[in-house]
Phi, psi and omega in degrees: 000328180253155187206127181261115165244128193280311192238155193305123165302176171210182186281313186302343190269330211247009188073205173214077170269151171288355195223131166306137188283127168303291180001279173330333175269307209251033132016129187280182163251357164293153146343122187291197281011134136229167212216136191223155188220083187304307191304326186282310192223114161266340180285007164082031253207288239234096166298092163238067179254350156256043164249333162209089170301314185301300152357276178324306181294337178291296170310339186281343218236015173229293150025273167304286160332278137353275194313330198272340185270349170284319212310315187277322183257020182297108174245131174328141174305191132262122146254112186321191148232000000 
């Protein structure tokens, strides 16, 4: 239901798509966090993160967590020969 974004999308984030990323056009003008409510807005438009902040902090806080267990638990790829 929820979708958080901690850092700013880019062109770079977005690929080399042949169809322009919507996102990347309607950019909010508040501050990140934005907090998005997919059942409601799946196009993403309607920035609601002060409105549930306690969201924010859950996600946020699962976030890290998951980035600090790839960052220690990163494992090599396998390549064949």
């Amino acid at each position: 239901k929820w979708k958080l974004h901690l850092l700013e999308p880019s062109e770079k984030w977005a690929g080399k798509q042949p169809v322009v990323e919507a996102l990347l056009n309607t950019k909010p003008t508040t501050p990140l966090p934005w907090l998005y409510d997919l059942s409601a807005d799946i196009g993403e438009t309607h920035n609601v993160a002060d409105a549930n902040p306690k969201i924010v902090r859950q996600l946020r806080k699962l976030a890290l967590s998951f980035n600090s267990r790839l960052s220690t638990e990163i494992r090599l790829a396998y390549i064949g020969k």
